[in-house]
Steps between C-alpha positions, in 0.01 A plus 500: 500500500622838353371816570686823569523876385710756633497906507794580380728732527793578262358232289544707181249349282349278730139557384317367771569649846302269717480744761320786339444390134687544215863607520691474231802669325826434298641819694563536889813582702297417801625791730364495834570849715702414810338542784540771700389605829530879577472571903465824611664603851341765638460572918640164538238332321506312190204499181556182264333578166240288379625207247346519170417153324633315185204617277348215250327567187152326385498374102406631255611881490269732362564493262704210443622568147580751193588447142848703391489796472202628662457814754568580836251345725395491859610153651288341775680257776262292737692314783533551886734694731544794333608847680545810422782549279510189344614521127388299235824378315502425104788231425652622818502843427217700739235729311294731652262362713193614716397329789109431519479254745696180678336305280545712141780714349472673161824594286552738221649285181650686210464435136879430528461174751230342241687599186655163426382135579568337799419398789514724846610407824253715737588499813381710841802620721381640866718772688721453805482396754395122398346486204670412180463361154099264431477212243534545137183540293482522145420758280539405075591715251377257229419596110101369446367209313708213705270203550588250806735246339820341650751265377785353709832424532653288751791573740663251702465513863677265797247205560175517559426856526173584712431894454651770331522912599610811263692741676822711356754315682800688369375851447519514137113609412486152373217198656711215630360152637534381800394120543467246820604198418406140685849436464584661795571885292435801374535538130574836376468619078611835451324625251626662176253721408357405189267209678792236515723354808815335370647366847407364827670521859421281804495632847449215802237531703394220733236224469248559216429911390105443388432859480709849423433867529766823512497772656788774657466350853835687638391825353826525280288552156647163359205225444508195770349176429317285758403167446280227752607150595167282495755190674707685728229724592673858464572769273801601316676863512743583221589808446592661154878686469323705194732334210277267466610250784370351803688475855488213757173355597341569833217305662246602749238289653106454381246292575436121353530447143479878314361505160476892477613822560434870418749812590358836618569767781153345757648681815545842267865561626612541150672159495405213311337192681432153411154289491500125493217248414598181742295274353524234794443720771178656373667846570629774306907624674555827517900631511513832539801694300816658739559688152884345496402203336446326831169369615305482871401146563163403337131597665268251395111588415198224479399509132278196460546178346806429226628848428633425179548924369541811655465900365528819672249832453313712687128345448294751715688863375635550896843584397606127671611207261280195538603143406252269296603117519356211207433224732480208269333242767258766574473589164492904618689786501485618846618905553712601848443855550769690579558692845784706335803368750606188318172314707176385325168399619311132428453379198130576279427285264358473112391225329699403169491208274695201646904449473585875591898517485573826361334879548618791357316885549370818246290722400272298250240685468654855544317610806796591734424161726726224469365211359605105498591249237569155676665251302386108511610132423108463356569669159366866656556800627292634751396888489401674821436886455572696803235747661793691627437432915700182485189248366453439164247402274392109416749297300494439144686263274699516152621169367854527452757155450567169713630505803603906510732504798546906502304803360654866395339819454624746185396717185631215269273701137611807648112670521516639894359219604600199731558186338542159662765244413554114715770260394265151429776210670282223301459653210867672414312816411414837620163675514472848432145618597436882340321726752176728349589742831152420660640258702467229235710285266496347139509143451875361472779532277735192522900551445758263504735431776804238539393213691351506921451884520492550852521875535441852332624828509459815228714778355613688210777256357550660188467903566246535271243585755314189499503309773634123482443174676781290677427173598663231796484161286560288799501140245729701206807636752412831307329851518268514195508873390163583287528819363257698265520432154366630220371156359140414702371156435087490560353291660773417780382181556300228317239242635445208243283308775426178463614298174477133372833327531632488149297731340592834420307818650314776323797775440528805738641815396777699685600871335838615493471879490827751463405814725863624402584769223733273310452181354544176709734254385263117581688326760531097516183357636473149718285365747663407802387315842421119533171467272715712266401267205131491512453868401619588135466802260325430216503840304642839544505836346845562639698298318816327616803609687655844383197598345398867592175638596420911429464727791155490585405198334406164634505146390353148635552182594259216473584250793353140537493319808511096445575309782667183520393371854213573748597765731513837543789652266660854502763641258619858421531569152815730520653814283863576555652858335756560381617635824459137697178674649222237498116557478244258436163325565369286769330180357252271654281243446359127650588197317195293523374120366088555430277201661496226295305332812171339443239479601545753704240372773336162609252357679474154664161313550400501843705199641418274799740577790777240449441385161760632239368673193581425142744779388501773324756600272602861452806509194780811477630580139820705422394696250796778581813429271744394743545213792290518821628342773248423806672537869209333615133407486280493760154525692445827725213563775344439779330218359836361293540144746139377335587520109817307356629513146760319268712721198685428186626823567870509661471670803892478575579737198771292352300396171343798370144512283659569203322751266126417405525171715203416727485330865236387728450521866139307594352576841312276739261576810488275783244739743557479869356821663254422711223654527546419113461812247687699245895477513725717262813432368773699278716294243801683467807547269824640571821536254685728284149655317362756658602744843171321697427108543183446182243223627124408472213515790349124556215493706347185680212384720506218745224370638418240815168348333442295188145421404490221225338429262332851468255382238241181558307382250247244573336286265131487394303417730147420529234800655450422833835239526758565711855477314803272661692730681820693370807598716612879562852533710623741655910509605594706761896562433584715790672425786208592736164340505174721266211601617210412290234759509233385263402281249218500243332570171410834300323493179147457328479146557510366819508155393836384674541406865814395748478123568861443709694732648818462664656816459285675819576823657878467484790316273767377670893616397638370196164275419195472266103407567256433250106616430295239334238698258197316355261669260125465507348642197109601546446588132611398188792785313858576589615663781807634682603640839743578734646315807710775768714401730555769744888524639727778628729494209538776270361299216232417675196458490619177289242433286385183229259511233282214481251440158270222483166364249145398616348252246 
């Protein structure tokens, strides 16, 4: 279980600060103001100025982006803890700023700062004493017309890497990578600039790093990284040198098995603290900062059950950061208001679908509240908007991919408004979910990741004011980099559903569209992944390798989906560039053998308890095109012990039924429910045809009584003559004795009479009796009537016609 997302600070283009929404930049030097504490001595007393807080800005900015070369604007910055004097700093540089509130700054931005594209580092610095530089939050500087469309590249990583962070690690304006690795490390990719990372270095930590944020925790201005030991049950200080390496690892102590952590100033002493999920303690730890890169021992705060993801944001507007927890055995995100000294309150609750392990915080509906976006293993996201006093509003769900172990919150089409993005573990993909800025989201766009990805962070890669998706591929060993590109492939993913084995599938059409304003060179296309040969491409507009496609044109592909087994089978039908970048398609569909079963239902004659039917034989054809091979056959109920059968069929699945063969299973009933009635049975099949066992319903009724014969037909006989007698029995097959209620004639003729009877009021267990009937006609025709027999079976009454002739 996965589920984490930090606030972080001096992570450059880390587009998802956990803590307070989106922060993400490829710029930040991640100065933090010393702190300084000014005592005035006067008449032998002393006045300590107040400490101002580490301010923290809400996503999105208002507004959140500009295309080149437009005017000077009024920018809008929502967060907590700002003072009076705070400035509002563009790529590091401060602009002028006026202070509205603690919760809002607005900053004068000239036609200069939005001239080129880009993307800004916007940043918050408070005054002295305290305060100090907030989170990054992005601000793009992006030409129009880019669609949401990313192809990777893959960077290798030390093994099995579990989460990823952006921050500028060496101060060079670029986004570098910094990766915790199960392998007992911390990965770190500088990054070049131009979206690539040519080399990694490994730093040791201890045990195994499952989660990673940065942030300047010693106040220097160079980025720190802190990572969380899920084994060793502690967190991990390194601090940066600013050239783009890490010192010695320090440890400090939290609770049992941590999952998660966020970084933010809770105690608003202007130095950075740390928040961490323990997952086996059902308690959120709380270290509070000593702004030298040291830490106080851990607090520890009841969150509910399986804290599995922790964010940071003031929820109810009091100037206090809150923390909100996904609780993934709960399945809720439970908020801890804040008391403002590092201390929070009990936990509230919110429902949210089930398997919470990630949450991250925005504004998603551009309200000024904070708002939640809580990641799942259950293929969705839940939504909970926030009414702005620390409740929020009732969940509701987006579909995004299999088993989505975290959840990040940027402006991925560059509109102003929040988007979502989780890394799907199952499904080597990521979702990117669009947001309308209501507080709702688009259906899914699917892109391509390297194999496991187990965690997600965002930032402008390239500089072109975009913002780009890294990616932890915990299975690869490598950071999958997805950056925009100007090639979009519609739809993102393809559903062929089910599809006989053998057969081919109607085509489905994928368009390859160049968004760019040169032509595309047509990269080498393959399908990829284990099912990789039962989808094809049977015609395409695009031609082959090296063909080109004009800018703003499109072309198709036709793919087919015919599967080979019957399972569930998923491919990507992949695109690489020129450049190495990959794009592509997710392909699915369900390999299935139709029911050549019949019939497809049967019923038995009512049977005598004990007495085995004759059979009835039900006969499976393979009409599919390839082998089927049965893993067994059997009978499945409640009822299953009374009905036996024999097959031709091998149930062992070493001979196969070969292509348009036949075999035969035949089914007998032997009832032994007592009282005697209706019993039910399921004849099933199991082997390599379909994804559930194919069978037929047989139905049977047993019953404790047999009346025989049921017809008597006595011979002419003169009017007035009394005919010899004929015998009726009647078998009682149960195991206790039957009650005889009644026994006479119905009809129009009431010309037969009882001579013997042994049967009485009651038939002994497992025995028969007899009625001796004589008929007496009185006039001269045929006639006919009915002897009952009243019993407590559910056949009864048993009944036996009788006809006769007077002559």
């Amino acid at each position: 279980m996965r589920g984490r997302y930090p606030v972080n600070f001096c992570r450059l283009p880390a587009a998802t600060t956990l803590g307070e929404g989106t922060t993400s930049n490829r710029l930040n030097n991640c100065a933090t103001l010393a702190v300084t504490v000014m005592m005035i001595l006067a008449m032998g007393a002393s006045t300590a100025m107040a400490t101002n807080a580490l301010p923290l800005i809400n996503t999105p900015l208002v507004p959140g982006q500009k295309t080149p070369g437009a005017a000077a604007f009024t920018l809008t910055v929502n967060g907590t803890g700002f003072v009076s004097g705070a400035v509002v700093n563009w790529n590091g540089n401060a602009r002028t700023t006026t202070f509205v509130s603690s919760t809002q700054l607005t900053a004068s931005i000239t036609a200069t700062d939005v001239a080129t594209a880009g993307t800004i580092a916007v940043t918050v610095s408070n005054p002295a004493p305290g305060g100090g530089r907030s989170n990054v939050a992005n601000f793009q500087v992006v030409k129009n017309g880019y669609t949401t469309a990313f192809g990777k590249l893959d960077y290798t990583t030390d093994l099995s890497p579990e989460d990823v962070a952006v921050t500028d690690l060496n101060g060079d304006g670029k986004a570098d990578l910094v990766v915790a690795t199960g392998n007992n490390s911390v990965s770190v990719l500088l990054g070049s600039g131009n979206g690539t990372f040519p080399t990694h270095v490994e730093y040791p930590v201890p045990g195994h790093p499952i989660a990673i944020v940065t942030g300047d925790f010693n106040g220097d201005g160079k980025a720190d990284v802190a990572t969380v030991d899920e084994f060793q049950s502690e967190i991990t200080i390194l601090l940066g040198n600013g050239d783009g390496t890490l010192q010695g690892h320090q440890e400090y102590a939290t609770g049992a098995h941590p999952v998660a952590l966020a970084t933010a100033d809770v105690n608003g002493d202007g130095k950075l603290d740390i928040i961490v999920a323990d997952l086996n303690d059902n308690k959120v730890a709380v270290l509070l900062g000593n702004g030298d890169g040291t830490f106080k021992a851990h607090v520890d705060y009841a969150t509910g059950n399986g804290p599995s993801g922790v964010a940071i944001g003031d929820f109810n507007k009091d100037g206090k950061l809150d923390l909100v927890i996904a609780n993934n055995t709960d399945a809720t995100a439970a908020i801890l208001l804040g008391n403002g000294d590092g201390s929070f309150q009990g936990p509230i609750p919110f429902p949210v679908a089930v398997g919470a392990n990630s949450v991250v915080t925005g504004d998603f509906n551009a309200d000024g509240k904070l708002d939640l976006a809580v990641g799942t293993s259950n293929k969705q996201v839940s939504i909970l908007l926030g009414n702005g006093d620390g409740t929020f509003q009732n969940h509701k769900e987006y579909a995004i991919g299999s088993n989505a172990v975290i959840v990040a919150t940027a402006d991925l089409n560059s509109d102003g408004k929040l988007d979502l993005v989780s890394a799907n573990y199952n499904d080597n993909t990521v979702s990117a979910l669009i947001g309308n800025g209501d507080g709702t989201f688009k259906g899914q766009s699917v892109f391509l990741t390297n194999a496991g990805p187990s965690g997600v962070a965002i930032g402008d890669f390239n500089g072109n004011g975009k913002l780009d998706i890294a990616v932890a591929a915990l299975t690869a060993n490598m950071v999958s980099v997805l950056t925009d590109n100007v090639i979009s492939l519609t739809p993102s993913a393809l559903a062929f559903g089910k599809q006989t084995s053998g057969t081919a599938s109607t085509a489905k059409t994928v368009t390859l569209k160049n968004n760019g304003t040169t032509s595309y060179t047509v990269g080498t296309v393959a399908f990829v992944g284990a099912f990789s040969t039962d989808f094809t491409i049977s015609a395409t507009t695009c031609g082959t390798a090296g063909s080109t496609v004009a800018a703003g044109a499109s072309c198709t592909y036709s793919l087919v989906f015919e599967p080979t087994a019957s399972e569930v089978a998923n491919a990507q039908m992949t695109i690489t560039a020129s450049n190495g970048s990959v794009f592509g398609v997710q392909a699915s569909g369900t390999g299935n053998i139709p029911i050549y079963l019949a019939p497809r239902k049967q019923t038995f004659p009512t049977t005598l308890l004990f007495v085995k039917s004759a059979g009835l034989t039900n006969t499976f054809t393979n009409k599919s095109g390839v082998n089927i091979y049965f893993s067994n056959i059997d009978l499945e109920g409640v009822n299953q012990n009374d009905f036996s059968f024999t097959t031709t069929c091998d149930k062992t699945g070493v001979t196969p039924l070969l292509p348009a063969a036949s075999c035969t299973s035949t089914v007998y009933f032997t009832p032994t429910m007592q009282p005697a009635g209706n019993e039910t049975v399921t004849m099933v099949y199991y082997g390599n045809f379909t994804l559930e066992k194919q069978g037929l319903l047989i139905n049977g009724e047993g019953t404790a009584v047999k009346v025989s014969p049921t017809t008597l037909n006595f011979p002419t006989t003169k009017v007035g003559a009394t005919s010899a007698p004929m015998t009726i029995t009647f078998q009682n097959a149960g195991t206790t004795a039957m009650a005889i209620s009644s026994a006479g004639f119905s009809g129009t003729a009431p010309y037969w009479s009882i001579l013997t009877n042994t049967c009485g009021t009651s038939v002994p267990a497992s025995s028969s009796c007899t009625y001796g009937i004589v008929f007496t006609p009185q006039a001269v025709g045929t006639f006919t009537a009915t002897f009952s027999i009243g019993d407590p079976d559910w056949t009864g009454p048993q009944k036996v016609t009788l006809n006769g002739t007077g002559d």
